[in-house]
C-alpha positions in Angstrom: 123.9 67.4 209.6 125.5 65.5 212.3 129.1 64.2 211.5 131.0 61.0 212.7 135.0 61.5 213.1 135.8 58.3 211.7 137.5 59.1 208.5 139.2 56.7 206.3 142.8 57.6 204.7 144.0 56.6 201.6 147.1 58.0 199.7 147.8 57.6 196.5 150.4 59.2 193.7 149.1 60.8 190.7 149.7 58.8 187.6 149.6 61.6 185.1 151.6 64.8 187.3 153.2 62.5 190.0 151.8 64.7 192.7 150.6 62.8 195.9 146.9 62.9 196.6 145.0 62.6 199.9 141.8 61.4 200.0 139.5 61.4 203.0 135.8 59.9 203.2 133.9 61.4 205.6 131.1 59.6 207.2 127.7 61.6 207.7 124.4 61.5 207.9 121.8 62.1 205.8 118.9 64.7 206.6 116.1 62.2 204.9 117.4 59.2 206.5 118.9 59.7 209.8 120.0 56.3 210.4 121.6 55.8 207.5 124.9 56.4 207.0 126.9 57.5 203.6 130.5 58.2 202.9 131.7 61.1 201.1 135.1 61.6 199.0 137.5 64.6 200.1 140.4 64.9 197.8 142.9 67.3 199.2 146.1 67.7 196.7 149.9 69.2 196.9 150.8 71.9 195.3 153.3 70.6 192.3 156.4 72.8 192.5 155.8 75.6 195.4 159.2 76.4 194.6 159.1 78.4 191.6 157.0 81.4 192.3 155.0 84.2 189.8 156.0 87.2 188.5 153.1 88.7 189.4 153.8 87.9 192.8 157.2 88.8 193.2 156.5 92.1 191.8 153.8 92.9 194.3 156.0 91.8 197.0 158.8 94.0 195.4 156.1 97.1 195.2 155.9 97.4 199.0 159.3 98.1 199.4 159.6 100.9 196.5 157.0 103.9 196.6 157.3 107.2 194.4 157.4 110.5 195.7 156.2 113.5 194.0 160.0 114.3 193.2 161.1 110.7 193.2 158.0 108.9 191.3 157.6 105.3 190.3 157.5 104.3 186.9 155.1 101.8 186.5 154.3 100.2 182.9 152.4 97.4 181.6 152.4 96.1 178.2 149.4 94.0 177.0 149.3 91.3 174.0 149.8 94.4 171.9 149.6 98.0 173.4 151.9 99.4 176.0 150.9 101.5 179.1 153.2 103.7 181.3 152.1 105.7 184.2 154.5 108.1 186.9 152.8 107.2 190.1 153.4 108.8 193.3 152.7 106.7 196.1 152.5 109.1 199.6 149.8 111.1 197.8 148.2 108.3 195.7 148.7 110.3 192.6 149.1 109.8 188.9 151.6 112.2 187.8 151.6 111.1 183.7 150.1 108.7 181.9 150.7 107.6 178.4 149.6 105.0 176.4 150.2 103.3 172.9 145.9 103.8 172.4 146.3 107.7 172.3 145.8 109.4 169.0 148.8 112.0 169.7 151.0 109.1 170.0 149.9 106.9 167.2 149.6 109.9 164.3 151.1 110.1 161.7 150.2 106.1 162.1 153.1 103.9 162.8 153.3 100.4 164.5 153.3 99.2 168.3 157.0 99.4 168.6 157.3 103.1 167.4 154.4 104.3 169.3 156.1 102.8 172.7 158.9 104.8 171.5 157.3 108.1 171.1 155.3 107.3 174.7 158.7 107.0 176.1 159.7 110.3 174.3 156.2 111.7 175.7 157.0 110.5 179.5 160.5 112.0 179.0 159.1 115.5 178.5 156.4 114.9 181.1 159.9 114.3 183.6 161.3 117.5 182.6 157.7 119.6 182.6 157.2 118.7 186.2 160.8 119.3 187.4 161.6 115.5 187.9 165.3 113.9 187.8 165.2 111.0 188.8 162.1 108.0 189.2 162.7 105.7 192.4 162.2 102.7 190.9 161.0 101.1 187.5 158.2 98.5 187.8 157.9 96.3 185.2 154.8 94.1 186.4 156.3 91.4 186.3 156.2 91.2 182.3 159.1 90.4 180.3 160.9 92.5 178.0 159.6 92.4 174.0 160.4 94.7 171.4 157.9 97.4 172.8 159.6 97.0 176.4 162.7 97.6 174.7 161.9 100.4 172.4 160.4 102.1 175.0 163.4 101.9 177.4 165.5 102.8 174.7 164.0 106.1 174.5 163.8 106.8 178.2 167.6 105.4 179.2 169.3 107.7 176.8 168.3 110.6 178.4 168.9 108.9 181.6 165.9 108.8 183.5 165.6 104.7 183.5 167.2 103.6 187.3 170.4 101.6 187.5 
């Protein structure tokens, strides 16, 4: 498909976001009718508001800098619209060292709710800590989720015995 560089500019703003649009028509071509010309529509748009930037993002930035060690592990967790996962991860060896969940049927019996099971996962990861001779985790990674009531109750259980990083 040959291609003429004779494109034609138009700007415009957006009338519902107030984000500037670009839009190019490109003159080609056409396979069937090679003398005839047509014009096609490009729209190329900004981004609205680069500035503010995604937790998810940040966090994997932040995740390079931080890596667990098998004495030292990170403690990653990730809580869903309504169970809670945690995992000890050690990085150099590309290991799971614990992993709990609010799913598991040791955690959840007797039954209880969401924010007691994150609770007793907390109290689970605690004596996981102490079973495999760790003091301290490197760094807590939250995935970029913000703190609810299971968040909380979980890091309740897991600062009082001190193993949740400044």
């Amino acid at each position: 498909m040959a291609q003429l560089n004779v494109p034609v500019l138009q700007f415009k703003n957006s009338s519902v976001f107030g984000i500037p649009t670009m839009t190019l028509f490109i003159q080609t071509r056409s396979r069937s009718n090679y003398s005839r010309l047509t014009q096609k529509p490009l729209v190329v748009e900004a981004r609205g508001n680069a500035r503010i930037e995604s937790p998810k993002i940040r966090n994997r930035r932040i995740q390079k800098k931080f890596n667990g060690t098998a004495r030292h592990p990170r403690l990653s967790v990730f809580c869903s619209d309504k169970q809670l996962y945690a995992m000890l991860v050690d990085d150099k060896n590309k290991k799971c060292l614990f992993y709990a969940s609010t799913l598991q049927k040791s955690i959840r019996n007797p039954p209880c709710s969401t924010t007691e099971a994150a609770q007793r996962v907390g109290e689970e990861l605690v004596k996981a800590c102490t079973d495999l001779n760790i003091n301290e985790i490197s760094s807590y990674d939250r995935n970029g989720i913000r703190r609810g009531q299971r968040l909380e109750a979980f890091e309740i259980a897991i600062s009082s015995y001190g193993f949740l990083p400044g």
